[in-house]
N, C-alpha and C positions, 0 to 999 in steps of 0.2 A: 461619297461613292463607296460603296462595300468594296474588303480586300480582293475579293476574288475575282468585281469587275473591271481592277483596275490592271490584276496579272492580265484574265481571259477575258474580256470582252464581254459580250453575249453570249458567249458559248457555252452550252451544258451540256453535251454528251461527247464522248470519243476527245476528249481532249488530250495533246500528246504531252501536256504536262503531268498527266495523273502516274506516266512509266519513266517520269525522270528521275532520274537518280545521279545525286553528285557525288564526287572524285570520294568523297568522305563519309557517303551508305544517307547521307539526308535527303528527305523527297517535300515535296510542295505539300501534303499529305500531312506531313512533321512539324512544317512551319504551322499549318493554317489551325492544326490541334495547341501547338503550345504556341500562340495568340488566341486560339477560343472562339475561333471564328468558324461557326457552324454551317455558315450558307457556304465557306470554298470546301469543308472537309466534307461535306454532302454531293455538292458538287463533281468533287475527283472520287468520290468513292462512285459516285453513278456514272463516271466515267473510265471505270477501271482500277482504280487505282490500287493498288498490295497492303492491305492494310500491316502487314506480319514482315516487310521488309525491314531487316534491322540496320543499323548505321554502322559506324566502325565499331564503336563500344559495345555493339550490342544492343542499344536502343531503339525502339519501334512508335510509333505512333501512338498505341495505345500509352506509354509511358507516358510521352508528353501531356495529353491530353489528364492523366491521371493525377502527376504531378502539381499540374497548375489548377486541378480543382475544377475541370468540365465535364459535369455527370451528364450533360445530353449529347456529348460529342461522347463520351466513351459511351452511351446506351450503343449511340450508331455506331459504334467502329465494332461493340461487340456483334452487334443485327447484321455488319457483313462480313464478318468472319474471324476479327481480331481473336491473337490469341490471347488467353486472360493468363497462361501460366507461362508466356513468353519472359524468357528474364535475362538481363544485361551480365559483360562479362564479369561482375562483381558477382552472381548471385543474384541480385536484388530484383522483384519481380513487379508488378504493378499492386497488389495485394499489400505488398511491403510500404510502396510507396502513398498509395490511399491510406493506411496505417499513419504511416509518419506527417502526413497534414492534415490526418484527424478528417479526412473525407470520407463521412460515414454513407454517406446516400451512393457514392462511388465502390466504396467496399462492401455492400450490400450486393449492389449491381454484379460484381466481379464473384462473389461467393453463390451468385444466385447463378453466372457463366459457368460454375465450376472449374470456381481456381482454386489448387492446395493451400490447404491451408499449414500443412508442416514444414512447404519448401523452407530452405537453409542459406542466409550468407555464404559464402565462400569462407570468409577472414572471418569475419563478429560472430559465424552463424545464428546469427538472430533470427528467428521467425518471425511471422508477423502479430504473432500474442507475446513474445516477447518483447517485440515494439508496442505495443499498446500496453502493457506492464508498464515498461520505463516511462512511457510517455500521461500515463493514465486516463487512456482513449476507454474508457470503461464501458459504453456502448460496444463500440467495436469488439472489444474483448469477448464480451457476451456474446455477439455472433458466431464468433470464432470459437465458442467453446460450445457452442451448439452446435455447429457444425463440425466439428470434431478435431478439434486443436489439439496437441497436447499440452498439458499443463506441468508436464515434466520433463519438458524439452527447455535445454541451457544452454545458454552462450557458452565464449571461449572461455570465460572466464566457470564454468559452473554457476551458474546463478540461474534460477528457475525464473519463470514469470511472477512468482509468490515474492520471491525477495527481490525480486526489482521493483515493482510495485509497493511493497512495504519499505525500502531504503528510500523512496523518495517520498511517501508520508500518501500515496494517492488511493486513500478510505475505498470511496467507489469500485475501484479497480481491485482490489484485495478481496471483498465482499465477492465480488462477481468469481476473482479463483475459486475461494472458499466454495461457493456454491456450485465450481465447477470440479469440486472435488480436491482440490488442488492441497497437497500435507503441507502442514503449517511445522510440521517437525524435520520436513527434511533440511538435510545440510550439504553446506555451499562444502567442495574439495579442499579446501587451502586452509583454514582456520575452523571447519566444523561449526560454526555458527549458521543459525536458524535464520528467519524474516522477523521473529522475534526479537533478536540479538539487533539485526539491524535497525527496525522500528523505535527498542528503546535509544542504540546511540545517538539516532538521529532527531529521539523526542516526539514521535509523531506518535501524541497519547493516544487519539481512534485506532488509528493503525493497530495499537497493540492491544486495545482492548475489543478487537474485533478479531484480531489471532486467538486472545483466550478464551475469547466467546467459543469459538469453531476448535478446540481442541490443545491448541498451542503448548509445551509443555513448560512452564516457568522453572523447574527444575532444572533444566538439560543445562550443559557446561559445554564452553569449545574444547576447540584441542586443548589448551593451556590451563585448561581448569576452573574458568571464571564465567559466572552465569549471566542473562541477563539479566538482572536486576545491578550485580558490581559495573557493568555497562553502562549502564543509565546512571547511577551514582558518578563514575568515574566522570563523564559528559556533562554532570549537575539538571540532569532532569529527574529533579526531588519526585516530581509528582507521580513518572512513571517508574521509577526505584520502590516508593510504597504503593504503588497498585501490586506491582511482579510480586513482592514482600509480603501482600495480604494473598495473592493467587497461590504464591508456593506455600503459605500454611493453610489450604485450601479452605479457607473462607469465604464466603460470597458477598458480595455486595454489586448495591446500587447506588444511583445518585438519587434516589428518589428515598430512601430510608431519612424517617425524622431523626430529630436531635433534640435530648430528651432536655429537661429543664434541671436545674441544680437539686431541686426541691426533689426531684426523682431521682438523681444520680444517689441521692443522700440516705435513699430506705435501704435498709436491708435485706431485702429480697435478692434473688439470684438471677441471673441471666446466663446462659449460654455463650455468647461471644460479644462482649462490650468495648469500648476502648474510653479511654478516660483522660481528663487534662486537670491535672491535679495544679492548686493553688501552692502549694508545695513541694516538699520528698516525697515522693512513692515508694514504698514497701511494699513487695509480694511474698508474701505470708503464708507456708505451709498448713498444712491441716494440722500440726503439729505446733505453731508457733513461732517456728524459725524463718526467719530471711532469707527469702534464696535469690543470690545474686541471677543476674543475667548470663554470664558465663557457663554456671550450671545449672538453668531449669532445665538442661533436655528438650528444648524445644518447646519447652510449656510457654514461654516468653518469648515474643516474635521480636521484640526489639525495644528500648528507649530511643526514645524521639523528640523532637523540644520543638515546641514552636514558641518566635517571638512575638509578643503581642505589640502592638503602637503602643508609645509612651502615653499618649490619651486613653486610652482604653484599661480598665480595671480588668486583672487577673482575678478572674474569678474559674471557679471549678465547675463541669458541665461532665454531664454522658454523652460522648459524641455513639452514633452507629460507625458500622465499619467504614464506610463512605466516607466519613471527614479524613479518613487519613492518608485519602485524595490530596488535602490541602497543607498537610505536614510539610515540616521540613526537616533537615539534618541535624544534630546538635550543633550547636551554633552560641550557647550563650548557658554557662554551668547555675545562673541565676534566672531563668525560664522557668515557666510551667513546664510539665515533664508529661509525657504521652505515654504513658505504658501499655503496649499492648499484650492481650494474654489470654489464652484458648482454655475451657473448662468451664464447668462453672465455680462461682466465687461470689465473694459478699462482697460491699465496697464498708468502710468504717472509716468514720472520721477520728483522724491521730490528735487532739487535745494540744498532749504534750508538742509534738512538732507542729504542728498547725498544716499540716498538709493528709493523707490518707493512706490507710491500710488496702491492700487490693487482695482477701484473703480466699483463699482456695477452699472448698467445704470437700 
């Protein structure tokens, strides 16, 4: 037997259950939405019933119904009147709450009702794009920035919907700011750090190479001086330390660049921007002939680097493209192959005497 013929009977119109309202603002109305039960909330609505009555807290009908995830109990409660921007005494509105369980077919409905999309917590002032930020409802977001969210709207804390969505690593959702505009350079109040800064601490390698696709500036330092890239080092996410490493000496790359053969690394010809994993010591070699340490190329020298190879595997010497230094790591072992990376062009030369290679500048 269905719940509503077990309250009311047969009865379908003028029921004097649809105006009860108890000690604590709950009506039959509230029950019958948050259990899902669409033939009593049909029922008490064609029988009168207030859809907009709110309880003590502030809760109304359409909440319930929104909360537990029933888009055809909330289409009806909006078709009689429900308000879609009615919100509890937190703040918290039904927008917010379709956000927060990821009830897209529900926040559609409620955006297509014209419910704001900028309203505010009270305490968290979260929106409802900065709930689909944190939570990485990236549909939803995309609604909401169609419809005209702001993307520059922050919590208590300052945090945009850009850096809540890149601190928790959620790609999709980043993508969807970016494309709603969303600066990849602004900074949170308290420490001046980016989505960037938080992307590398927390490793979430897409993340940040979809910030510097859209603009991101790998340069920028917080308040205290230190860029993303010493972040991502400091946390040991090698891989995204030498992404930021090759962004801030603006180079480009792809994963999609070959990796040339030993036989090729070996000619003397010149390249543009190479990186190299030398069998030996690396020297970079002015036009002049002299060594110039790393300390002072000026920048000419982005960095040594070392990767270790398995004890089964032969050290041998290769031209990697910028890409492989994706897969670098930190110095870590003063008897490694050695990775020097270094902007210009230059010849590479095989050292005889040391058994390892000249990396020289023309």
């Amino acid at each position: 037997m269905a719940i509503w013929e077990k309250l009311f009977g047969a009865r379908k119109k003028s029921d004097p259950q649809a105006s009860l309202v108890r000690e604590d603002g709950t009506t039959p109305l509230m029950d019958a939405c948050n259990a899902g039960d669409l033939a009593v909330a049909v029922h008490l609505l064609e029988s009168g019933a207030n859809p907009n009555i709110r309880a003590r807290v502030g809760w109304t009908a359409l909440m319930s119904a929104v909360k537990k995830g029933h888009p055809k109990i909330v289409q009806r409660l909006l078709a009689s009147g429900a308000d879609p921007n009615s919100a509890d005494n937190s703040g918290a509105n039904p927008l917010m709450l379709a956000t927060l369980g990821g009830h897209e077919e529900i926040a559609l409905a409620l955006l297509s009702a014209g419910a704001r999309v900028d309203a505010a917590e009270q305490k968290g002032k979260r929106t409802a794009l900065l709930i689909a930020a944190d939570l990485g409802r990236a549909r939803i977001a995309r609604a909401l920035l169609q419809k005209g969210a702001s993307h520059t709207a922050t919590n208590a804390s300052g945090w945009s919907p850009l850096m809540l969505a890149s601190y928790e690593g959620h790609v999709e959702t980043v993508r969807e700011l970016l494309k709603g505009r969303a600066d990849p350079n602004a900074r949170e109040p308290s420490y001046g750090a980016t989505a960037l800064f938080f992307a590398a601490q927390r490793g979430h390698t897409a993340v940040v190479e979809a910030l510097l696709k859209q603009g991101a500036d790998p340069n920028l330092k917080d308040n205290a001086g230190v860029s993303a890239s010493a972040v991502a080092t400091k946390a040991d996410h090698k891989d995204i330390a030498a992404l930021l490493l090759a962004a801030s000496a603006g180079v480009g790359s792809t994963h999609d660049d070959p990796v040339m053969s030993e036989e090729e690394a070996l000619t003397n010809g010149t390249l543009n921007v190479i990186t190299y994993l030398g069998a030996g010591d690396i020297q970079v070699i002015d036009s002049n002939g002299n060594i110039i340490p790393p300390a002072e190329s000026d920048g000419e020298i982005i960095g040594i680097w070392v990767r270790e190879f398995p004890s089964n595997t032969t050290k041998k010497a290769f031209l990697y493209c910028f890409c492989s230094l994706h897969k670098m790591s930190n110095p870590s072992s003063t008897d490694a192959p050695q990775l020097a990376i270094v902007r210009g062009q230059y010849q590479i030369a095989k050292n005889t005497e040391k058994g390892g290679f000249d990396v020289r500048f023309i």
